[in-house]
GUGULUM-520790 format. One record per residue (C-alpha): residue number from 1; x, y, z. Coordinates in steps of 0.02 Angstrom, whole numbers. Layout:
GUGULUM-520790
NODE     i        X        Y        Z
NODE   NUM        X        Y        Z
...
end
This chain:
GUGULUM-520790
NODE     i        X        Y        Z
NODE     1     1697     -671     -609
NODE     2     1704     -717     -441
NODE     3     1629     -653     -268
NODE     4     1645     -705     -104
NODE     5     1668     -649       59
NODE     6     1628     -462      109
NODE     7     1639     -423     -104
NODE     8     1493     -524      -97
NODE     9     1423     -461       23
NODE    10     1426     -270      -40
NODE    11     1375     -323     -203
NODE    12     1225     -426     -134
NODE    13     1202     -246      -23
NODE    14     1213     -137     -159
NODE    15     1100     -237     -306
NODE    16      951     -222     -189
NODE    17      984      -72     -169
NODE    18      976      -37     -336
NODE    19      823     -116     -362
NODE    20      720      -21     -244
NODE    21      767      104     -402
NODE    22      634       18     -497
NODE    23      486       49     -390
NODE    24      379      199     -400
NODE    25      425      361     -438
NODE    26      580      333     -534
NODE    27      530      160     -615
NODE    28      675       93     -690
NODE    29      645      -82     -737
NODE    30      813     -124     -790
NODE    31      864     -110     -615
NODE    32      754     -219     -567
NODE    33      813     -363     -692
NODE    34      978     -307     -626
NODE    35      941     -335     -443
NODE    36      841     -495     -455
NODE    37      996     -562     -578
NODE    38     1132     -529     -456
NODE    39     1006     -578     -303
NODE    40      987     -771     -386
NODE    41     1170     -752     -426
NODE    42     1252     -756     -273
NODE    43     1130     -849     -191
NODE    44     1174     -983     -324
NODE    45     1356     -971     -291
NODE    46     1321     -987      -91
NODE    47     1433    -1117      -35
NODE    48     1327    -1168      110
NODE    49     1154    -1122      193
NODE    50     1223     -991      312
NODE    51     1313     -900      161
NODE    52     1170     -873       58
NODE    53     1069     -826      218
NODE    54     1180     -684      240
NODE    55     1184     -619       60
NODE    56      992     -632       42
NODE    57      991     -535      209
NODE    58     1123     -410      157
NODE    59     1025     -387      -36
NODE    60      839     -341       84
NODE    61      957     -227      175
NODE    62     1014     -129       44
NODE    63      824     -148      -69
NODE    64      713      -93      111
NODE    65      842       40      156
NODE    66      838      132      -13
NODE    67      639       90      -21
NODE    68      585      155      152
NODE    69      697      300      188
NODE    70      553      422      162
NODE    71      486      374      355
NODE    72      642      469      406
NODE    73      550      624      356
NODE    74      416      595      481
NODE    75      552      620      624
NODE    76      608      809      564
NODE    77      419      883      549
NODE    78      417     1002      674
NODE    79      435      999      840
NODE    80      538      855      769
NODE    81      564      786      966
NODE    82      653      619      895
NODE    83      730      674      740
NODE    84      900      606      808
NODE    85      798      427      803
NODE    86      734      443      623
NODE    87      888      356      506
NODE    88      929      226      642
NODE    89      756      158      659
NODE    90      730      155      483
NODE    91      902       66      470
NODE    92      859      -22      609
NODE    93      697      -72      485
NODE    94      795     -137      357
NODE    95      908     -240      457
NODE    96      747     -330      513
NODE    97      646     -357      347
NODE    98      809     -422      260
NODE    99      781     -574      341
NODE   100      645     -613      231
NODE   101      743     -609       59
NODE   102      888     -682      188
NODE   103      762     -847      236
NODE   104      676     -852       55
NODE   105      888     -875       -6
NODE   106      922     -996      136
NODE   107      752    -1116      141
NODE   108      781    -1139      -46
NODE   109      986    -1172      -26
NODE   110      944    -1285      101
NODE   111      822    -1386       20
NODE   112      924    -1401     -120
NODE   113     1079    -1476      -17
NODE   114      954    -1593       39
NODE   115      864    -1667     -138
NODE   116      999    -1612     -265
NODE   117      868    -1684     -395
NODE   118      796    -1499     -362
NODE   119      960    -1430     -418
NODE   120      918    -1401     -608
NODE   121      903    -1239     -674
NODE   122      736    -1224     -701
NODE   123      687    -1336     -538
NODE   124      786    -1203     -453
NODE   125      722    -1059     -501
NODE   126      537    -1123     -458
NODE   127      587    -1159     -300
NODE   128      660    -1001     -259
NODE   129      501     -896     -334
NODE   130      408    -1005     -212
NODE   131      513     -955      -68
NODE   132      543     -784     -116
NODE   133      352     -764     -126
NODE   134      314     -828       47
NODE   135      434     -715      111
NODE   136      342     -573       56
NODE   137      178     -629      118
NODE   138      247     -659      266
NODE   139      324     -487      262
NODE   140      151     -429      258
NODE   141       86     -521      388
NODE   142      205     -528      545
NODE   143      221     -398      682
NODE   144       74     -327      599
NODE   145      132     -335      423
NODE   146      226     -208      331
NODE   147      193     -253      147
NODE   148      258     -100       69
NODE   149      332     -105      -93
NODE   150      306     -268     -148
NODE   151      406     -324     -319
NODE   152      241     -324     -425
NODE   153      269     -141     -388
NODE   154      380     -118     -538
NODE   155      247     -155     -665
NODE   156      166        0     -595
NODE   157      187      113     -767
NODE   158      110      -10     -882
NODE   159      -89      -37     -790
NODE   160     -113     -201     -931
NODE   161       41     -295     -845
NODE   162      -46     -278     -679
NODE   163     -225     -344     -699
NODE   164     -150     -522     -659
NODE   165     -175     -460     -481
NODE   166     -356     -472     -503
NODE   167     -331     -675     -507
NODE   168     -179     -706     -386
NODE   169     -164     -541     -285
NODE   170       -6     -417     -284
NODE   171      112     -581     -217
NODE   172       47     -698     -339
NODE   173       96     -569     -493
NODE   174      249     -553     -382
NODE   175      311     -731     -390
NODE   176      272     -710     -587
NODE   177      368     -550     -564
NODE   178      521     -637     -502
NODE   179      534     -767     -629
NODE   180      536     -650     -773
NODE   181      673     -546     -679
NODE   182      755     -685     -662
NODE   183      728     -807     -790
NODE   184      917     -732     -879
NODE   185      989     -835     -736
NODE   186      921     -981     -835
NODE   187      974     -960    -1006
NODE   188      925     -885    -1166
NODE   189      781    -1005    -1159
NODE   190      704     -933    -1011
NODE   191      736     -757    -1073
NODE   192      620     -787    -1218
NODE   193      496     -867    -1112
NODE   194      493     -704    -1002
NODE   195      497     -588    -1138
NODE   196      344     -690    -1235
NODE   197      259     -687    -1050
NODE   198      253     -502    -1046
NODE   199      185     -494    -1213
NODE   200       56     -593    -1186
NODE   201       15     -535    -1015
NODE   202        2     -369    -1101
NODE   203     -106     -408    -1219
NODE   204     -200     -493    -1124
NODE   205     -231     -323    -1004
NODE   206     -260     -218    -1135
NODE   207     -390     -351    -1195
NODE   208     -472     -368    -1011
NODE   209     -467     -187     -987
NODE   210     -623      -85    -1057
NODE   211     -608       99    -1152
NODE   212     -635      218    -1008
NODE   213     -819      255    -1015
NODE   214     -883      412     -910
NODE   215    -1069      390     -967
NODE   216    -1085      224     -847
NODE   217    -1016      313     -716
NODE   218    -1124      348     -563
NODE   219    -1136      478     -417
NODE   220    -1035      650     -439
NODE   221     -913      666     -270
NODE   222     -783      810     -226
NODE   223     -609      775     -169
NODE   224     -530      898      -72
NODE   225     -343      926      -59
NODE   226     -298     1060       59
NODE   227     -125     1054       41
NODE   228      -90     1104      237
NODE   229       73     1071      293
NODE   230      114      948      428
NODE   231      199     1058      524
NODE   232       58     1175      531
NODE   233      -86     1063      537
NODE   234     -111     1062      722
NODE   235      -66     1248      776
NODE   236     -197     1299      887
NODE   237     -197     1467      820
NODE   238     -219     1409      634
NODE   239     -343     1295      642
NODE   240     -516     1372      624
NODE   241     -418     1434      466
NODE   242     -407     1272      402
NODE   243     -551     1226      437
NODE   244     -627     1376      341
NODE   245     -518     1326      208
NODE   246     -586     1162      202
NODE   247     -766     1201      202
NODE   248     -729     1351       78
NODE   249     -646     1232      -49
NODE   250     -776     1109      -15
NODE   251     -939     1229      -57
NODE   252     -860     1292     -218
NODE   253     -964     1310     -390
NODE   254    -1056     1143     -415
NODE   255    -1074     1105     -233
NODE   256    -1249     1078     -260
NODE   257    -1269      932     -364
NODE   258    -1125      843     -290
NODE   259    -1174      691     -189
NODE   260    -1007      666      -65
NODE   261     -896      782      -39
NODE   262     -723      687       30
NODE   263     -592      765      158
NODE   264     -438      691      194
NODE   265     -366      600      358
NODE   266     -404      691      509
NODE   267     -433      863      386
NODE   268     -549      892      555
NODE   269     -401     1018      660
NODE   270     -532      948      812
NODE   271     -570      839      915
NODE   272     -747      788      868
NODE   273     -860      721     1014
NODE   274    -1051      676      999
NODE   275    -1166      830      994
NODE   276    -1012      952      993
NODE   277    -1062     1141      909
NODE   278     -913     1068      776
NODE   279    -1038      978      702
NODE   280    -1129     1118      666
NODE   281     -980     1200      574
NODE   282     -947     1048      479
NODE   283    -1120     1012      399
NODE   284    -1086     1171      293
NODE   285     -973     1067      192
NODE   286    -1108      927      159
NODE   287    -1196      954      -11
NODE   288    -1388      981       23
NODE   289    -1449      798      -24
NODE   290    -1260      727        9
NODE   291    -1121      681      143
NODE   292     -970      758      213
NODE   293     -843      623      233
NODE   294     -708      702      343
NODE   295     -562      606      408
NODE   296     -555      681      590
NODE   297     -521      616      757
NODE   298     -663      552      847
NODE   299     -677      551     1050
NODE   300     -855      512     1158
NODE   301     -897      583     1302
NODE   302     -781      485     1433
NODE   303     -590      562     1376
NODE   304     -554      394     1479
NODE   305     -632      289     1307
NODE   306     -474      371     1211
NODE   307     -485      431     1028
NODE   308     -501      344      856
NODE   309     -439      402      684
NODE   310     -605      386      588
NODE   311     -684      445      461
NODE   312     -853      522      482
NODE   313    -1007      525      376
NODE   314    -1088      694      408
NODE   315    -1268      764      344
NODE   316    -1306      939      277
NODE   317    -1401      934      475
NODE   318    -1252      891      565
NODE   319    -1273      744      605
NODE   320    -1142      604      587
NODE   321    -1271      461      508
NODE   322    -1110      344      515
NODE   323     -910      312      548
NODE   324     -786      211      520
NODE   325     -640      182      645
NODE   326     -472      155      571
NODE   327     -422      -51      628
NODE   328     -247      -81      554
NODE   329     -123       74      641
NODE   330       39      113      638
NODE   331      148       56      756
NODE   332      231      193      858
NODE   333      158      319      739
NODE   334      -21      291      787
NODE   335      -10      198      934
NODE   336      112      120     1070
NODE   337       68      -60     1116
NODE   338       23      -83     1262
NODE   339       -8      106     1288
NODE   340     -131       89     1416
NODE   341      -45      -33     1524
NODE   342       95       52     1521
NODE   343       41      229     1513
NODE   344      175      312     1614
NODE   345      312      249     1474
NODE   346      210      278     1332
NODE   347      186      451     1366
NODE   348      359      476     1346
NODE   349      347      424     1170
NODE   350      256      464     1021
NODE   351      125      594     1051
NODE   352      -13      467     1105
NODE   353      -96      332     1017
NODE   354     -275      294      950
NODE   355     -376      154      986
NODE   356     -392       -6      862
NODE   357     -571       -2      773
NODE   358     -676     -147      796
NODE   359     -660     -196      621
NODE   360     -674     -187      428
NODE   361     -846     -115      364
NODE   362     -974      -58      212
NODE   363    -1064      115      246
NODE   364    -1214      112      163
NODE   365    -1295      290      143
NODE   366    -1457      332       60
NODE   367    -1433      412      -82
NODE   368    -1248      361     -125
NODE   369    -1167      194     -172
NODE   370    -1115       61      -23
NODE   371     -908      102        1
NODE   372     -782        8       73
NODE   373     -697      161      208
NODE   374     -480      132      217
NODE   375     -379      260      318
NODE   376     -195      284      252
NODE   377      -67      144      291
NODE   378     -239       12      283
NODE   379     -238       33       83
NODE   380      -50      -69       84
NODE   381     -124     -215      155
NODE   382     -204     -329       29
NODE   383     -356     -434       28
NODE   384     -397     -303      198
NODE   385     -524     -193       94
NODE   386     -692     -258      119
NODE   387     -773     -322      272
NODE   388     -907     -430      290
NODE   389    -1088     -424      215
NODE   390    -1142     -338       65
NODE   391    -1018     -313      -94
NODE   392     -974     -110     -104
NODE   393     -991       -7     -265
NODE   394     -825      100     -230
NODE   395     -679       99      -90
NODE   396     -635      287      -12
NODE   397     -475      301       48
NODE   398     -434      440      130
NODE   399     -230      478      187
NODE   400     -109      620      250
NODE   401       50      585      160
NODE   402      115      773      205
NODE   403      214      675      338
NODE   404      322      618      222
NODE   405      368      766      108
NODE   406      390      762     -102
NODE   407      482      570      -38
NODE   408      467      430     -136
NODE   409      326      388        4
NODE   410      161      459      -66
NODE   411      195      383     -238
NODE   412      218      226     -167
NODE   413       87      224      -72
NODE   414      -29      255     -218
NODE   415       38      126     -297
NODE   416      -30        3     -179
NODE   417     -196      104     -180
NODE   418     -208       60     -373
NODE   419     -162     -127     -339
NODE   420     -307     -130     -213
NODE   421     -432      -85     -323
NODE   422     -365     -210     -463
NODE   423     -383     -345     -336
NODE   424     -544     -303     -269
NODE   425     -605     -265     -449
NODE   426     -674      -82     -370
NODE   427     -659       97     -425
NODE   428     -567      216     -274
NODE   429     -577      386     -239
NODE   430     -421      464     -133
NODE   431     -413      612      -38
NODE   432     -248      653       34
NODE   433     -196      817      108
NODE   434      -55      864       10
NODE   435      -60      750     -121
NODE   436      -76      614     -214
NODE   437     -266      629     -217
NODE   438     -355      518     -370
NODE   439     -495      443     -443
NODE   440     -429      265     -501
NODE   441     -550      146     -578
NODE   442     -574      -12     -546
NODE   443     -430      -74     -679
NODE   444     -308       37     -564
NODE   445     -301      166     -674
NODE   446     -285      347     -618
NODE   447     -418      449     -696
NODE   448     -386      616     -618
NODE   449     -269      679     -483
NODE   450     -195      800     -398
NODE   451        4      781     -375
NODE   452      118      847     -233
NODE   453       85     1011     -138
NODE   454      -57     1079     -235
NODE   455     -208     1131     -153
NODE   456     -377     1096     -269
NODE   457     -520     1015     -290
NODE   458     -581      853     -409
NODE   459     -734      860     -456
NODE   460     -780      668     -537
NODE   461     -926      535     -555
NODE   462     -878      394     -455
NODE   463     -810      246     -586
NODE   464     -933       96     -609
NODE   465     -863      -73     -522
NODE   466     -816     -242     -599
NODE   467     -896     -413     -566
NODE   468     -803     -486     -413
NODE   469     -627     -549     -472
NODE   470     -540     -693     -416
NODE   471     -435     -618     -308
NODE   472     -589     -527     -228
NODE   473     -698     -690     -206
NODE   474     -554     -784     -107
NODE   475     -411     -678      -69
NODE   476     -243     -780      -40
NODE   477     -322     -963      -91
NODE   478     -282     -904     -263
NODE   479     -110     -857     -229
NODE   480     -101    -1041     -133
NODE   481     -163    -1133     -309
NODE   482      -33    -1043     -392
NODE   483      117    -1082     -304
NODE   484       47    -1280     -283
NODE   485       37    -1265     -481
NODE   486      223    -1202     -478
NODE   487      276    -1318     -344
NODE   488      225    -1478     -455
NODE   489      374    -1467     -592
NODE   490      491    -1454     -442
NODE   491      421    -1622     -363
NODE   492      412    -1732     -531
NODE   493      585    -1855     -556
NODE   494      616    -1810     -704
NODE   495      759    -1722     -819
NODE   496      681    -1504     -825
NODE   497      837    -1442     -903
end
């Protein structure tokens, strides 16, 4: 069979976006060996550098269009001011990140036309994992990073094939990811490899990964998931209802020997400033000897300082012992760069921004286990968990995913949530306002949850942590000793196929 031209072109289009098909909810592997196969197909039929450039770019197309068309649902949630701008930007989107694949494709066919010695199969295929692996970092660094749905991703219903993240991160298991994809490109050879690589890798999980134990668990914390819709979460004339709803769900049977009690982001239908009668209100939902931790907006005194998206650590007193400003937002959902030098145009877009928080940090409370605090969109971004200092016992992530609807979104997202705490070898306890809220130990599995557009409550001991992993200890140096480990084949002189 033959493809060139535009036939290629579609095909290269319509394989990624098949293999989006593989990621979280739907899972479908097969797709994924599917996409990956045709992906190192055409790129090894590229007659030049340009051509396989522009098939790599029209395969991310396809795979980022399919994969992120849940933001368009963000656009139509009432008032829905820009819905008409929703599918272009998000086309718009995947025109830009399928340059990535498109460079990862052209790099490698260019370095190939360069030292043909690194034309062999196997040579080949190395070098293309390598590039294809940078690509996604880089992905999920540039213009602020946007590392959503990264190919380790499809190994997402089987928790044992995903503790390799605990040594080389989500892009290291994604470069091993790639090759067993695509090792059919290589021969029956490589097949057998790939298959004997799962095996073991599974195994080798299950072997790592302990019997879930609740007795060596540690403080008991509510989650609370509200279930308000989007479009109703910031009515004026509904909001001390929600709020009562919050605090009602919150004080339900048990309150009393509960030590946190989590909300999701900005649950608070408020503004909260210091000493503001709110507070008040709020430390009803904070057990007697515990914590509220409510995801609210947070202002000071001067409206001139601006607003953060924070979460807040409130006392059964009302006081707020400690916060956490959200650092990594979302561009021209949370803010508009350069919003305050340009304030007349950004107020024509977006309905405002927050400010940046100063950083990454550990809240230490007496009484409850050091956490790691990550608001929402922060939980994609990996080896961006932990700040400086002190280890934490447990990461709280709290997240309002009712932008995005029953989408693929939300279960995506949580995906990336369990990969965190695999990397970072800690347990993680989710609230999200309409779902998915979870308790996911620190082998990323989900203990308890709540799914889609139910309101309730988990009630759950917070999961005991791992030693530091790997991956935890030195973030993306591991992933850096991997690909120099896969790099050295490709270098050697001598016959690899």
């Amino acid at each position: 069979m033959r493809l060139d031209g535009k036939r290629a072109l579609f095909a290269a289009l319509a394989s990624g976006a098949l293999a989006a098909l593989a990621m979280p909810p739907l899972d479908w592997l097969p797709l994924a060996v599917l996409g990956i196969v045709a992906f190192v197909w055409l790129w090894d039929r590229a007659p030049s550098t340009k051509v396989a450039l522009l098939r790599g770019w029209a395969w991310g197309l396809g795979h980022f269009a399919v994969g992120s068309y849940w933001i368009v649902e963000a656009f139509f949630v009432p008032p829905a001011d820009f819905a008409p701008l929703g599918p272009p930007i998000v086309l718009g989107l995947a025109v830009v990140l399928g340059f990535f694949p498109g460079l990862a494709a052209a790099a490698t066919r260019w370095t190939i036309m360069r030292w043909p010695y690194l034309g062999g199969r196997y040579r080949r295929l190395l070098l293309l994992a390598i590039a294809w692996t940078i690509a996604e970092w880089l992905r999920g660094h540039v213009f602020t990073g946007y590392p959503w749905n990264p190919l380790a991703h499809v190994w997402v219903f089987a928790p044992p094939l995903l503790q390799g993240a605990a040594l080389f991160g989500v892009y290291g298991l994604g470069t091993i990811t790639f090759l067993i994809l695509a090792a059919p490109t290589a021969g029956w050879r490589a097949s057998i490899a790939a298959l004997a690589t799962i095996a073991v890798g599974g195994a080798a999980g299950f072997w790592i990964m302990p019997p879930v134990d609740q007795s060596a668990a540690g403080s008991m914390v509510r989650i609370v998931q509200p279930n308000i819709a989007q479009m109703e979460k910031w009515q004026d004339d509904k909001a001390e209802k929600h709020l009562g709803r919050l605090i009602e769900m919150s004080r339900r049977p048990g309150f009393q020997h509960l030590a946190a009690v989590i909300w999701p982001e900005t649950a608070v239908p408020f503004s909260v400033q210091p000493g503001s009668p709110l507070l008040q209100v709020l430390a009803a939902a904070a057990p007697p000897n515990g914590y509220l931790l409510a995801g609210a907006e947070r202002t000071t005194d001067r409206l001139s300082d601006g607003a953060w998206n924070s979460l807040l650590a409130i006392d059964s007193r009302g006081t707020v012992l400690a916060h956490y400003d959200k650092v990594h937002l979302v561009p021209l959902g949370e803010y508009i760069p350069f919003h305050k030098e340009l304030a007349p145009l950004s107020g024509l877009v977006g309905r405002g921004s927050f400010e940046v928080g100063k950083g990454h940090v550990t809240l230490d409370l007496p009484n409850l286990p050091p956490f790691a605090p990550v608001i929402c969109y922060e939980a994609i971004f990996p080896g961006e968990i932990v700040g400086p200092g002190p280890r934490p016992r447990w990461i709280v992530n709290i997240t309002n995913d009712a932008w995005f609807g029953v989408s693929s979104g939300p279960y995506q997202h949580l995906a990336s949530a369990r990969l965190r705490t695999i990397e970072e070898g800690l347990p993680m306890l989710r609230a999200a306002n309409t779902g998915i809220s979870a308790v996911i130990d620190a082998y990323g599995r989900v203990l308890s949850s709540l799914d889609m557009e139910r309101e309730g409550i988990i009630d759950h001991a917070i999961p005991p942590a791992r030693s530091p992993t790997p991956y935890g200890r030195w973030h993306d140096w591991t992933l850096l000793v991997l690909l120099a480990l896969l790099g050295v084949p490709t270098m050697l002189r001598v016959r690899s196929d």
